[in-house]
C-alpha positions in Angstrom: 14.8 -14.7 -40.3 17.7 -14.0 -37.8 21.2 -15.7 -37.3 21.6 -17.7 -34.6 23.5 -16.1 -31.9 26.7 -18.0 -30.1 26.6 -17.8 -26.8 30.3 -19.1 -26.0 33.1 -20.9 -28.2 32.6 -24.8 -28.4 34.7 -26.0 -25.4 36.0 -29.9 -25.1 32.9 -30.6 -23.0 30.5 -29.3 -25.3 32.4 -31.6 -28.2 32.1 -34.9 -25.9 28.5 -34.0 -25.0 27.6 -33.8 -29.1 29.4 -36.9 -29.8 27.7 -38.8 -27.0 24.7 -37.4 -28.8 25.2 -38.4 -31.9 26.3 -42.1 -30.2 23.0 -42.4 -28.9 20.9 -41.5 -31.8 22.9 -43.9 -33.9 21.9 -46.8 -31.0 18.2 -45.4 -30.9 18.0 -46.2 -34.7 17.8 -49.7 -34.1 15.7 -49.9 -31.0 13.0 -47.8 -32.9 12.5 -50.4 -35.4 12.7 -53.1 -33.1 10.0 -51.4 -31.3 7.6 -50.5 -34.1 7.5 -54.0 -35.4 6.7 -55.1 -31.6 3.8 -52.9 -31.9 3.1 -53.8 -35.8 3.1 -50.2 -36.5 3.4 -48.8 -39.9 5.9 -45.7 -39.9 9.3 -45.2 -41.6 11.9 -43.6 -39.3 13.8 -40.6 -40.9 15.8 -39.1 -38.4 16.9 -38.9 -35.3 17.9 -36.3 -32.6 18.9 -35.1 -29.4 18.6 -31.9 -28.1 22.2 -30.8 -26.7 21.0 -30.6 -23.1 19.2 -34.6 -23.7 15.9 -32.9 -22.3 14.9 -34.3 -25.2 14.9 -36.8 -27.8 13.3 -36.5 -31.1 12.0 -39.4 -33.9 11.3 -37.7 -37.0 9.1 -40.7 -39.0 7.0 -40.8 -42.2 3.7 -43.0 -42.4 0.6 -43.3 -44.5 -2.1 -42.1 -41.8 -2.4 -41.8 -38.2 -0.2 -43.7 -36.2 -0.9 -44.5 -32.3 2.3 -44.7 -31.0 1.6 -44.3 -27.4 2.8 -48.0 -26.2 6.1 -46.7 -28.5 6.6 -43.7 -26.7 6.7 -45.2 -23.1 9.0 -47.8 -24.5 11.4 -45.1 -25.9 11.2 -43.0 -22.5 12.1 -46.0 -20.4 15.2 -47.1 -22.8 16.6 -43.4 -23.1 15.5 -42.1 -19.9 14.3 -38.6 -21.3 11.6 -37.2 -22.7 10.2 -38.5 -26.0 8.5 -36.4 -28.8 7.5 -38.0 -32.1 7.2 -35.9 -35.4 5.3 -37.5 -38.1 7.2 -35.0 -41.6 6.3 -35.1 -45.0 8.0 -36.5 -48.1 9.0 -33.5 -49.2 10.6 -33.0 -45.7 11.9 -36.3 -45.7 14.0 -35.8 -48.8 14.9 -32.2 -47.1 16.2 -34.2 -44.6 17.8 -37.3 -46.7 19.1 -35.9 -49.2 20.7 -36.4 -52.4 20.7 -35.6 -56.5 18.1 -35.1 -58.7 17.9 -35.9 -62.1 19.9 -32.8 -62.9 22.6 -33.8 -61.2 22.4 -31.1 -58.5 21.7 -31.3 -54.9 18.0 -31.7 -54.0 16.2 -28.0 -54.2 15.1 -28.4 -51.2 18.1 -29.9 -49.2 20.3 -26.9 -50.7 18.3 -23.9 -50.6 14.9 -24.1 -50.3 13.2 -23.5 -46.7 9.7 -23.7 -47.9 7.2 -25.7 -50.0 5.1 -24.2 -52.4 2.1 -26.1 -54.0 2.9 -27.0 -57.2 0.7 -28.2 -59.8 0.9 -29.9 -63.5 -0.5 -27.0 -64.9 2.8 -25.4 -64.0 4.3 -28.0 -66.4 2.1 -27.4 -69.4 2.4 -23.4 -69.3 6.3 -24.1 -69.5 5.8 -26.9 -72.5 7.2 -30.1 -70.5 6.0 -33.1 -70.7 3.1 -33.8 -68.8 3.6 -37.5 -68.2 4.2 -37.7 -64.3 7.0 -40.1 -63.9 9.3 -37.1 -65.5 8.0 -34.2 -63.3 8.3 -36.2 -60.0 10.9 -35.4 -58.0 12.9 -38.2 -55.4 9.9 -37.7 -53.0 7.4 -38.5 -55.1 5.8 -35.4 -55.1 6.0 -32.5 -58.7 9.7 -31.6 -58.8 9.5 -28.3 -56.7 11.5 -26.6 -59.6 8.6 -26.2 -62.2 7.7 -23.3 -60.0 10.9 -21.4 -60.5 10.3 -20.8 -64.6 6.2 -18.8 -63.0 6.0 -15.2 -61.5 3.2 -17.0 -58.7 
């Protein structure tokens, strides 16, 4: 993986074009869920963002199944006036993205360090000798604490 490459040093422009950014994500929050319960549509809203240039706008959102979220779409791209893409993300990525401790009082795994998920299973558990009851080897998203595959040479 390479390092991003900086193109020019941030400039007062480029500072009042990322806070106008982050302005309008903060007032796109609201409208999305005032929107989704218009439509009755089951999706949780993670995140929010705007690419620097506002050529785009992004909705990062968690739900259950499929979602059609056409009729939300065209609402979005007649409020914000750009273009609208909608990313349906994991739990796992969802905590990424939330962040927070876990119950070892560090910063989540993967908010920290991690850049990808590995499948984890509660076998992983049981070679270590930990307890195999699943409320102690899930992690904040729900899912088996990403660190039981640290302890295995897989």
């Amino acid at each position: 993986k390479t390092l991003p490459m900086f193109v020019r040093k941030l400039n007062e422009y480029d500072d009042e074009k990322i806070n106008r950014n982050r302005k309008d994500e903060e007032r796109a929050k609201p409208f999305f869920y005032q929107t989704i319960k218009k439509y009755s549509l089951e999706m949780k809203l993670v995140d929010v963002h705007f690419q620097f240039d506002r050529k785009k706008l992004y909705f990062f959102y968690t739900a259950d199944g499929r979602v059609d979220f056409r009729q939300l779409a065209k609402s979005l791209a007649s409020e914000f006036k750009t273009r609208i893409e909608l990313r349906q993300i994991g739990v796992r990525d969802e905590a990424k993205i939330v962040g927070g401790l876990g119950t070892c009082g560090r910063e989540y795994c993967c908010s920290s360090f991690m850049n990808s998920f590995k499948h984890i299973s509660s076998h992983f558990a049981s070679e270590q000798n930990l307890s195999t009851s699943l409320t102690k080897l899930s992690g904040p998203c729900g899912k088996l604490k990403c660190c039981l595959s640290f302890e295995l040479d897989k």
